[in-house]
Backbone as numpy.savetxt, mean C-alpha at the origin, in Angstrom:
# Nx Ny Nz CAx CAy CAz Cx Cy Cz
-17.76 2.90 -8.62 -16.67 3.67 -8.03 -16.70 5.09 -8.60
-16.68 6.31 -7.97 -16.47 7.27 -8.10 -15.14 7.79 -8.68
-15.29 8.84 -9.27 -14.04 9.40 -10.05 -12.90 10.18 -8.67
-13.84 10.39 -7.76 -12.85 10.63 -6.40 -11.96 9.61 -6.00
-13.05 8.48 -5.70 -12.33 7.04 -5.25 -11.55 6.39 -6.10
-11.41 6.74 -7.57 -10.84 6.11 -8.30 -9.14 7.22 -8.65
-9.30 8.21 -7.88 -7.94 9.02 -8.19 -7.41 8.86 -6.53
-8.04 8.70 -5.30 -7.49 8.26 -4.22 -6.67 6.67 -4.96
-7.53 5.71 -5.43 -6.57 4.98 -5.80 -4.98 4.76 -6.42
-5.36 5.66 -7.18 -4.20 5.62 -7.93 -3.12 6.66 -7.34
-3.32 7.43 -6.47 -2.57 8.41 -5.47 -2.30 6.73 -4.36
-2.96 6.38 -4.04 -1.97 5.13 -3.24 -1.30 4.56 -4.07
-1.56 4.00 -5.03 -0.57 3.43 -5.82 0.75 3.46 -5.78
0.83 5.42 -6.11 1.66 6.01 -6.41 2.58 6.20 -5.42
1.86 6.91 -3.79 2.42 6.73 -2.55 3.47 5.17 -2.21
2.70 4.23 -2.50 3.19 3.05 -2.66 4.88 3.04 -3.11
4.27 3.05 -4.61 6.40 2.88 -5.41 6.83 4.32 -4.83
6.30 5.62 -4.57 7.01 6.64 -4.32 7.85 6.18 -2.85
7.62 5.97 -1.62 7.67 5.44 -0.39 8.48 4.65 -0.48
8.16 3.06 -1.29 9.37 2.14 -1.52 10.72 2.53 -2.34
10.50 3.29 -3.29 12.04 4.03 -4.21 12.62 4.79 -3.45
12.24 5.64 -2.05 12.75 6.57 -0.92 13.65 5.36 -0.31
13.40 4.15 0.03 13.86 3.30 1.02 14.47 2.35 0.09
15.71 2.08 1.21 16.64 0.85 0.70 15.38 -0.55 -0.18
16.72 -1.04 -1.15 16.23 -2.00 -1.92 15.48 -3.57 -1.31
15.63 -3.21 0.12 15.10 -4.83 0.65 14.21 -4.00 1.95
13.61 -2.43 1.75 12.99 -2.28 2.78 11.38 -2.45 2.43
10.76 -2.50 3.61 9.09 -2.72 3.15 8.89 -1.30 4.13
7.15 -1.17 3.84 6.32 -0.14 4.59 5.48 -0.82 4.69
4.57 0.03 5.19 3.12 -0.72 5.96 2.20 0.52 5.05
1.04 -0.40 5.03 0.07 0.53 4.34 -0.49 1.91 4.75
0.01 1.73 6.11 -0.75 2.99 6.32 0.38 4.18 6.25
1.51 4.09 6.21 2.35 4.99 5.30 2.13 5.56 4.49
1.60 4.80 3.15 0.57 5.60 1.85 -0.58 6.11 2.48
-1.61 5.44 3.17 -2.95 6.13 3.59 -2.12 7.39 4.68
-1.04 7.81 5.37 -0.92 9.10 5.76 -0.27 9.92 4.78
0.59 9.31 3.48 0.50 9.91 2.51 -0.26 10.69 1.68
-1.12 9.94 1.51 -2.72 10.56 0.50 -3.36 11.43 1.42
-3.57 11.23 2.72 -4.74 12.06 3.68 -4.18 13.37 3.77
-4.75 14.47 3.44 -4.80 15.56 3.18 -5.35 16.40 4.21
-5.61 15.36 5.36 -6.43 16.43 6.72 -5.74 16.27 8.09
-6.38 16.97 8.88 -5.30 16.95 10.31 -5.74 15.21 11.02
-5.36 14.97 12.53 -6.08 13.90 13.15 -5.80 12.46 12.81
-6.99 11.27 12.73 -6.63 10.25 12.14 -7.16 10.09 10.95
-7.90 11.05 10.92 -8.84 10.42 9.39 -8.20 9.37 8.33
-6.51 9.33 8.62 -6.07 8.73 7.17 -6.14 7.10 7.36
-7.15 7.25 8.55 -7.18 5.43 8.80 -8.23 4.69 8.23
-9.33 6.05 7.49 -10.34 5.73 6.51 -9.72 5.09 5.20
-8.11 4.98 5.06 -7.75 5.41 3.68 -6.81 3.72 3.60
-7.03 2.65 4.61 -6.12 2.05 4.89 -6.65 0.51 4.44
-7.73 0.47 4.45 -8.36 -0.62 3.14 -8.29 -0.16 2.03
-8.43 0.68 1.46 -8.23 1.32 -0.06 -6.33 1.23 -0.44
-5.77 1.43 0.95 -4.57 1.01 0.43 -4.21 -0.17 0.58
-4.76 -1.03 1.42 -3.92 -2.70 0.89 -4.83 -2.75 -0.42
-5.59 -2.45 -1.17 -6.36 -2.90 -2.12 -5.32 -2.32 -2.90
-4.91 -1.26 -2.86 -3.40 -0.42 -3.37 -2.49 -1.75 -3.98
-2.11 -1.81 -2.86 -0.91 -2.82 -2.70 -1.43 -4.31 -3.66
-2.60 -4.79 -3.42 -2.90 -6.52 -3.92 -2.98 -5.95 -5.24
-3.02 -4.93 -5.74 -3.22 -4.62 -7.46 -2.21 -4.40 -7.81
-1.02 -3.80 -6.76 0.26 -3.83 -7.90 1.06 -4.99 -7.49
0.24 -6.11 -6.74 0.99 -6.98 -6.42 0.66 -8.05 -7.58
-0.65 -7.68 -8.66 -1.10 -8.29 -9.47 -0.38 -7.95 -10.53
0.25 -6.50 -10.68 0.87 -6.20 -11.66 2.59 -6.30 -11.29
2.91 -7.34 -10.31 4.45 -7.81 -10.46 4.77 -6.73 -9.91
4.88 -5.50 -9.30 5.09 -4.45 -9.19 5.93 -4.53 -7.42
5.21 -5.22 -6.26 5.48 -5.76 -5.30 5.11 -6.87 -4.51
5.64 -7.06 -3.62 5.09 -8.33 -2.71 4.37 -7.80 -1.45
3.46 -7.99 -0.93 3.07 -8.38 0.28 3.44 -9.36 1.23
3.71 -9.03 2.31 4.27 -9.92 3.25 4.11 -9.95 4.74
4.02 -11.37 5.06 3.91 -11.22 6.60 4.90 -12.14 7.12
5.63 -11.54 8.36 6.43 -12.32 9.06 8.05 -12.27 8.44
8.39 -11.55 6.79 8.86 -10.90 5.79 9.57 -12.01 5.26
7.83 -13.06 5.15 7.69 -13.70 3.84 6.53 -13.41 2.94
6.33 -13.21 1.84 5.60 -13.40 0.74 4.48 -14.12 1.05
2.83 -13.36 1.10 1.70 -14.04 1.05 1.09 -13.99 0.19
0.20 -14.99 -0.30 -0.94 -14.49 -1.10 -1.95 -13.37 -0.58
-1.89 -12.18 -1.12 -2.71 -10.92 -0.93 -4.19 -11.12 -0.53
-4.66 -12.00 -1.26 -5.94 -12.90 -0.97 -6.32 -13.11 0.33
-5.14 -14.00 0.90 -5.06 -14.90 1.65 -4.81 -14.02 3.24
-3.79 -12.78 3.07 -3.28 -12.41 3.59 -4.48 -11.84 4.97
-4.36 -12.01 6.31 -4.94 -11.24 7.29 -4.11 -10.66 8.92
-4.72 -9.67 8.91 -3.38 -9.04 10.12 -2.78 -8.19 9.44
-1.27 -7.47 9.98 -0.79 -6.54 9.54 -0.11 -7.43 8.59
0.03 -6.60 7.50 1.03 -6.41 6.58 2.16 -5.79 6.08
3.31 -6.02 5.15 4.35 -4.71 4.93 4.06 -5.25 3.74
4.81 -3.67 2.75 4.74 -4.15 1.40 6.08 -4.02 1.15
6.57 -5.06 -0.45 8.27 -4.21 -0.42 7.98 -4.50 -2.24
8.97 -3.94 -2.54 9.94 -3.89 -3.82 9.15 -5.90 -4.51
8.89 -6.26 -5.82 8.73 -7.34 -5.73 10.15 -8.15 -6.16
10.72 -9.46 -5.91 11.97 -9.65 -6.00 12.21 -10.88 -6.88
């Protein structure tokens, strides 16, 4: 991993709790909220940025930080396929 790819990470991260602390205590976002967060260019490009952010999300879901969810129940991140939201973990 590159020292680029490795500070895009942590800029989703960050997009992540920044995005969820903006929104009520039981709201979720979708990943690509952070990936148009981080993208820094005009167009769609920030849809390059939208696997790097559920990978976002399953690492601070490792660090207790939030849940992933579908259907707005709680999946295993692993497990998880299709859209997702992320929220607050509870």
């Amino acid at each position: 991993m590159t020292d680029s790819e490795r500070t895009a990470d942590r800029r989703l991260e960050r997009a992540i709790l920044d995005l969820l602390e903006q929104r009520g205590p039981t709201s979720t976002i979708c990943p690509s909220d952070a990936a148009r967060a981080v993208y820094e260019g005009d167009g769609d490009g920030w849809r390059e940025l939208m696997e790097p952010a559920r990978r976002a999300a399953r690492r601070l879901v490792a660090a207790g930080e939030v849940e992933i969810t579908q259907g707005g129940r709680p999946v295993d991140p692993t497990k998880a396929r299709g859209p997702i939201r992320i929220r607050r973990a509870r």
